[in-house]
N, C-alpha and C positions, 0 to 999 in steps of 0.2 A: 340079304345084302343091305337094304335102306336102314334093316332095325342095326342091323353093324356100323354103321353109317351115321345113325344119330348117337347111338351109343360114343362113340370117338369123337365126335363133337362137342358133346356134354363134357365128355372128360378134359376135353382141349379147353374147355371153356370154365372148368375148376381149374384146371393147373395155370392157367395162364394169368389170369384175373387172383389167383392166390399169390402170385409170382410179381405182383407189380411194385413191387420194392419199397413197400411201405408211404409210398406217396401218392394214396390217392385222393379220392374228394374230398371236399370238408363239410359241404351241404347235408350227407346224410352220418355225420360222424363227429358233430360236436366242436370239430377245427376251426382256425382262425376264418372268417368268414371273408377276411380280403382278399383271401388266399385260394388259387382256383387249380382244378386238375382238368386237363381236355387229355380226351384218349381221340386218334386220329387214324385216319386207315392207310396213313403211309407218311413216311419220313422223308424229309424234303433230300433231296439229290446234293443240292447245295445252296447254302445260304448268303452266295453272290446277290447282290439288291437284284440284277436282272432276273432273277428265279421269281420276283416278287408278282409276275402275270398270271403264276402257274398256280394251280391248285394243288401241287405239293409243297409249294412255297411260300404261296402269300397268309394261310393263318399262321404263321410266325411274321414274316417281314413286312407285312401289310401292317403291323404293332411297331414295328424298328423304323421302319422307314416308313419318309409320305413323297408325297406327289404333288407336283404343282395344284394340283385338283383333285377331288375328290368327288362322288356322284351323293344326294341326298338319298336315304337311306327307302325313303320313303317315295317320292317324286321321282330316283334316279336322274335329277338333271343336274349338271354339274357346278361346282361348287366350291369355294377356296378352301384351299390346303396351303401350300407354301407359297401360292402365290392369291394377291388380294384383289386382280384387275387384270383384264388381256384383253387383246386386241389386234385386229387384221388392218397390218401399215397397208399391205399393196397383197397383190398376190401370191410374193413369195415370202412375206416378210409377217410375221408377230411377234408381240411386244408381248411382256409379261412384267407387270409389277410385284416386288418379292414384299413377303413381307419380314419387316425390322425385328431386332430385340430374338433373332432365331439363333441357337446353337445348336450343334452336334455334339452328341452322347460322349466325346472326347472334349468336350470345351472349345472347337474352332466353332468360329463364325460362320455361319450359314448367310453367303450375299452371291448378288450376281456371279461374280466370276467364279465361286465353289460350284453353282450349278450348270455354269457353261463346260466346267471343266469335267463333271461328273458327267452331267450329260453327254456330253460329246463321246467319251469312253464309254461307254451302256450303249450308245447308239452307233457305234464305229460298225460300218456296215465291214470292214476289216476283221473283228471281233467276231461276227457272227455269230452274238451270241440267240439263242432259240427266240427270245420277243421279238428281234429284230423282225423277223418275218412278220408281223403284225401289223408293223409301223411306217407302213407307204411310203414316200420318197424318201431319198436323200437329207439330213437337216442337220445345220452348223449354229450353234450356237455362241452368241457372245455376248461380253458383260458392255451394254452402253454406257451406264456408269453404276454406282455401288448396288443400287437396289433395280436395276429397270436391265432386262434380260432379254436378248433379242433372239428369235429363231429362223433361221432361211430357211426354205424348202427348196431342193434342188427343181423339182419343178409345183406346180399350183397343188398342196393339200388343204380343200377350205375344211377339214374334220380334225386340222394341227391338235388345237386344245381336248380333242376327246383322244386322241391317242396318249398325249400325253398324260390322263388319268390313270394309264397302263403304268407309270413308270416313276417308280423311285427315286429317292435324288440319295448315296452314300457319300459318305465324308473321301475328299479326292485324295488326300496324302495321303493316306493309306491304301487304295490303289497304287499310287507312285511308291512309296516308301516299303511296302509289305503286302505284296500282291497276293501270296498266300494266307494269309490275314483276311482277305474282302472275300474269299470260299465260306473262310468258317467263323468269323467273328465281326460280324456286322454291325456297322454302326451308321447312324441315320441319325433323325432329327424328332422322332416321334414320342407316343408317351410311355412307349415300353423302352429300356435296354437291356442288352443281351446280356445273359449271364454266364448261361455253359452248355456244352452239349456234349451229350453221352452218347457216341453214334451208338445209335440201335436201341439206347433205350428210352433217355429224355432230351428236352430242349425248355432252358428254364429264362424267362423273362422278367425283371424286376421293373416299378415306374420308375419312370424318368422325373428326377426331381425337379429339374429345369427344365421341364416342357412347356412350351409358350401357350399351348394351351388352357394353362392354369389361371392364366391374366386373362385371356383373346376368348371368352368360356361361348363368344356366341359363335364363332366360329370355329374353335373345336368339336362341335358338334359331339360332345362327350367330357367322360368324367375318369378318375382315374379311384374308383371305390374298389376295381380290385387294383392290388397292390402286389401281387407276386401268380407268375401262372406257369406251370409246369406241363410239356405235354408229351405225353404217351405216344407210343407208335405200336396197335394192334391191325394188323389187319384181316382179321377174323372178324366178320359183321357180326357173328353172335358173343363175341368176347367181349366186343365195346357195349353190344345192348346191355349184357350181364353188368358191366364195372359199372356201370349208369343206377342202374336197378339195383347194387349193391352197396351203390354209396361208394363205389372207389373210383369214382371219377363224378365230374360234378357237368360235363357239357361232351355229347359223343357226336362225331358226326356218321353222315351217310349210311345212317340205315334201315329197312325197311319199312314198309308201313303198319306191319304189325309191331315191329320191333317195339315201333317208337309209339304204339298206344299203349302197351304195357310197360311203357318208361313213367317213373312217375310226373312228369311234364313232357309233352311232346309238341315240337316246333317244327313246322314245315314251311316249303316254300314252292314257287316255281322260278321256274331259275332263267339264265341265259343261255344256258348247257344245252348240246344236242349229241345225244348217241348216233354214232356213223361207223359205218365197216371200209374203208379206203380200200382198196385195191390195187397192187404193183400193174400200172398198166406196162410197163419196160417188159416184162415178163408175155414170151409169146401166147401161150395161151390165155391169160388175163386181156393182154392185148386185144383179142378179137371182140369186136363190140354185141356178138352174140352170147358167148359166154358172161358176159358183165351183164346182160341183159336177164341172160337166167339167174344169174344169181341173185340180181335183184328180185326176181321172184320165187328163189327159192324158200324161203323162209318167213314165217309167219312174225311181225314185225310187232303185233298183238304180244305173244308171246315173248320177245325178247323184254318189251317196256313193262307189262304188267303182270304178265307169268312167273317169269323168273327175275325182273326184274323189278324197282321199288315204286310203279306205277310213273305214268305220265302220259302228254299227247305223241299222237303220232303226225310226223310232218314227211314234204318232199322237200323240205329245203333245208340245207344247213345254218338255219337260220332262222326267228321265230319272226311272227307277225310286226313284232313292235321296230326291227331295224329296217333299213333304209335299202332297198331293194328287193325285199320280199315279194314272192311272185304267186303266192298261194296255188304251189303246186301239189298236187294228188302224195300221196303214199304210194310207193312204189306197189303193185298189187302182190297178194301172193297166189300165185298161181303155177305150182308144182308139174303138173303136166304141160303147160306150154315150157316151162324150163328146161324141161325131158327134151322136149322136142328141138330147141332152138342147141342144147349141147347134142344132140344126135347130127342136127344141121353143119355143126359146126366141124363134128370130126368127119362125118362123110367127105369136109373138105379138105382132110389132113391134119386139121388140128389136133393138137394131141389130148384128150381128157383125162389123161394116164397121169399128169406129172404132179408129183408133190405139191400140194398147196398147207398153205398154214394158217389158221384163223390163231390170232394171236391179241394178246391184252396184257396190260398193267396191272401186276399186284397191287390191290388195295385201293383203286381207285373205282372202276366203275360198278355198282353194286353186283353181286354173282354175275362177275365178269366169268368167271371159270364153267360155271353153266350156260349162260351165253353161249360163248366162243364154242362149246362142244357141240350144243346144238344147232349153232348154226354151221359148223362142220357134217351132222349128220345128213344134213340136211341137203346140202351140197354132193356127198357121196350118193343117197338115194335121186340125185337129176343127173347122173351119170359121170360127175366128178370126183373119180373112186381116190387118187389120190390125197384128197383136203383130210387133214388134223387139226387138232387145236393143241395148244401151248400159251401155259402164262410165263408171264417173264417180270422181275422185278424191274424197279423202277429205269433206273441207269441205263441193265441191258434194252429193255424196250425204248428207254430217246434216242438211245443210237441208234437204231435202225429206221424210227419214226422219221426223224430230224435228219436223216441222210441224203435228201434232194436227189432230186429226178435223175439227171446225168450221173448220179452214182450207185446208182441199183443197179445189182449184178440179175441181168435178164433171168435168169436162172432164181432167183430166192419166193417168187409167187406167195410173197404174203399178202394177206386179208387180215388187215388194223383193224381192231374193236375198239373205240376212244371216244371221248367227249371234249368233243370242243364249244370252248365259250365264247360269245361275243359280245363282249363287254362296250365295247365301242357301238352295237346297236346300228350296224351298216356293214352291210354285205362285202365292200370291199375288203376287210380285212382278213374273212374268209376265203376271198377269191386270192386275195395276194399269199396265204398260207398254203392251202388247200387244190388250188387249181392253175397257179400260173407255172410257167417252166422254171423259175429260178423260186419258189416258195421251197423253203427249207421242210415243209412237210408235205409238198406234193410229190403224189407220184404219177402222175399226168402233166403233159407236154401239147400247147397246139399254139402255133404261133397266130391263127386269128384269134384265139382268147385273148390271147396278149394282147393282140389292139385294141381289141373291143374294153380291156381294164384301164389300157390306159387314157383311153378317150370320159369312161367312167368317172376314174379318179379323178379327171381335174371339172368334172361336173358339177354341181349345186341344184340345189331345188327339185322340181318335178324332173326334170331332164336327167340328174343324178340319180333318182329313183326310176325312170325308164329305163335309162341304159343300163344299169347294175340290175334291173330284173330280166333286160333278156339276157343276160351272162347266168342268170338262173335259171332260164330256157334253154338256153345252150347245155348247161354241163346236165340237165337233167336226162337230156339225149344221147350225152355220149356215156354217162355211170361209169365216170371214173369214183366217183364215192356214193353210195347210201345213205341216206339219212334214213332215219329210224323213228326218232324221237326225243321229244325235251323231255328230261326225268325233272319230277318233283325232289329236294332235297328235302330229307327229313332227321330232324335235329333231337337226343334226346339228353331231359335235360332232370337234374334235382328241382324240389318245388323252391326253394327259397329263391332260387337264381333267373334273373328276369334279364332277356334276350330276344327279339325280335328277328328272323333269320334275314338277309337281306338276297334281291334276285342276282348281285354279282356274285355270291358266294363269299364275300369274305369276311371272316370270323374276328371281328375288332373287340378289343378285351375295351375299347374305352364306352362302348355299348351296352356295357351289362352292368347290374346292378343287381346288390343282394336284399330280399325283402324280410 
């Protein structure tokens, strides 16, 4: 079975990498050297600017579009983009200075009121759209006059300006005018523009001749040496190693660590990512805090991050050291026999260990996500929950169900999420408001003293910001509605000519790299 098993791998791995339509690298193939090929382990969903948070979206729109700010690549502290100066009026109130001489990839004017109007629509808690969940209170934005841009908070967010590092600003008429247009043909202000996309096969990028960055070179923080970048969507980890290694692709992401020493450049990183398994607590049996208990020690946590997975630390928090409420909690232990016992506890009481569960994942995102999720399904079946399977599911199918909020889980579905979540924002609230509150568009847990305890949180500052947000990582560590697992290292592999520096937010900026 194994030797069948690499055998059809290998072969997946000539056919497909044969099959890549004549556009790959240039690095190891003699081609225009401005000219770049990324092969990527999943095709964005949609190329709405709000997709621009996500890791199947932002290495394309994180090039199309910017953001008030941006973090230093190096430092991570944050940094002008679109805008050149901010500032806290009062509590509810920041100012943003934009900066001059900006357009949009359509020739409109990039000023205040383009980005109050953009912004307002991306953050219409109406829309709902997936970042929303990210982005703490309420905020209306308006133009004070041409260039000077004001933001309310429906109540006190002093972390306003790091959220908004999340979030793109797209050209608004086109929202207004062609709302189908802002899915699949993005336009922003950045040094890439959009050219075309081939669902399923590419998504091609050209510079942007009129990027402000051309003139503003200390604060573009970049260059625009490549000139055209086309990218692949494989999500076979060994087909992207191979197209790298074969010269038909010139920059591959996320994959192993062996992968990427036998690439001929290999770039790694650590990231802001954390592997977590979530849990339907709506679902009666998930629900009982014993079985969530076992589960978190059913399985070896070692083995998910470095076994089968592409190496990194193991954490108890959804969230690494460096953000803002970190409680340096333990790793959940693994401990197989007390898990036996605490689901033996559990059904003596009627619960049922019988019912369907599903450990379930994202195609092409988390590395052998597909080995993962089965093992930690097996693993589940041997502490007496005969029920659990695993299942991957592509992109699309998996947000809906991810993204489906609390109140809407049918008690009955008992899945178990394999994901990575990022926190970019480097403070715990943004996880608590995703992840753990009752109205978090990806939680599946519900407790209305969490809820107080966030919101007292959220309008905190300083030391007392970072007390209160670490016992809410006291709290949900006891009640395991999610698992944390582990920060994976990302690893990048890459042609020798082509010089790239990975960054800890993840994202993949073509004004970064340089051909030597």
């Amino acid at each position: 079975m194994r030797i069948g098993a690499v055998a059809t791998l290998a072969a997946a791995v000539m056919v497909l990498t044969a099959c890549s339509g004549g556009t790959g690298g240039n690095g190891g193939d003699g081609g225009d050297s401005s000219e770049i090929t990324i092969a990527l382990g999943e095709e964005p969903r949609t190329l709405a600017s709000w997709n621009a948070y996500s890791n199947d979206g932002h290495p394309i729109l994180r090039n199309v579009g910017e953001a008030l700010l941006n973090r230093d690549p190096e430092t991570a502290e944050l940094v002008p983009e679109l805008a050149t100066e901010w500032s806290q009026v009062d509590d509810l109130n920041w100012s943003f200075t934009l900066r001059e001489g900006v357009k949009f990839h359509n020739g409109k004017d990039f000023n205040a009121q383009a980005a109050a109007d953009a912004l307002n629509y991306v953050l219409d808690a109406d829309n709902a759209f997936p970042m929303r969940t990210f982005l703490g209170p309420n905020v209306t934005f308006t133009a004070t006059d041409e260039f000077t841009l004001n933001a309310e908070t429906e109540t006190p967010d002093p972390i306003l300006p790091t959220r908004l590092y999340f979030v793109t600003i797209p050209e608004p008429s086109q929202i207004k005018d062609d709302p189908a247009a802002y899915e699949t043909n993005p336009i922003g202000t950045g040094p890439y523009k959009f050219v075309s996309w081939e669902r399923g096969q590419n998504i091609v990028l050209e510079a942007n001749p009129d990027w402000w960055g051309l003139t503003d070179t200390d604060d573009a923080r970049g260059t625009q040496e490549i000139q055209k970048a086309t990218y692949l969507f494989r999500p076979e980890t060994a087909v992207r190693a191979a197209m790298v290694g074969q010269g038909e692709a010139d920059l591959v992401n996320r994959i192993t660590t062996e992968q990427c020493d036998d690439s001929p450049k290999c770039e790694s990183t650590p990231t802001v990512e954390m592997v977590l398994l979530r849990l339907d607590t709506p679902n009666p049996t998930l629900g009982d805090l014993r079985i969530r208990q076992a589960i978190s020690m059913a399985f070896d946590k070692d083995v998910v991050m470095n076994d089968l997975g592409g190496g990194g630390d193991l954490f108890g928090q959804i969230v690494g050291s460096a953000a803002v409420g970190y409680a340096d909690l333990e790793p959940y232990p693994y401990d197989p026999e007390k898990a036996k016992e605490l689901v033996a506890e559990a059904a003596a009481d009627g619960v049922d260990v019988t019912v369907p569960l599903q450990v379930n994942a994202r195609e092409g995102y988390i590395l052998r996500a597909n080995e993962q999720i089965q093992y930690i399904a097996d693993q589940l079946v041997a502490i007496g929950l005969t029920g659990a399977t695993s299942g991957m599911y592509e992109t699309a199918a998996f947000e809906e169900q991810w993204t489906m909020g609390y109140d809407n889980i049918p008690p009955e579905r008992g899945l178990l999420g394999l994901q990575q979540h990022g926190n970019e924002l480097m403070d715990f609230s943004q996880s608590i408001a995703g992840y753990y509150s009752c109205d978090g568009a990806t939680s599946a847990f519900c407790d209305p003293e969490l809820d107080k305890m966030y919101v007292e949180a959220n309008a905190a500052t300083g030391d007392d910001r970072q007390a209160k947000l670490a016992a809410i990582a006291e709290f949900v560590y006891d009640e395991v509605p999610v698992i944390p697992i582990g920060a994976p290292s990302f690893n990048f592999g890459l042609v020798e000519d082509l010089n790239w520096t990975p960054r800890m937010d993840g994202f993949i900026l073509l004004k970064e790299m340089t051909r030597s």
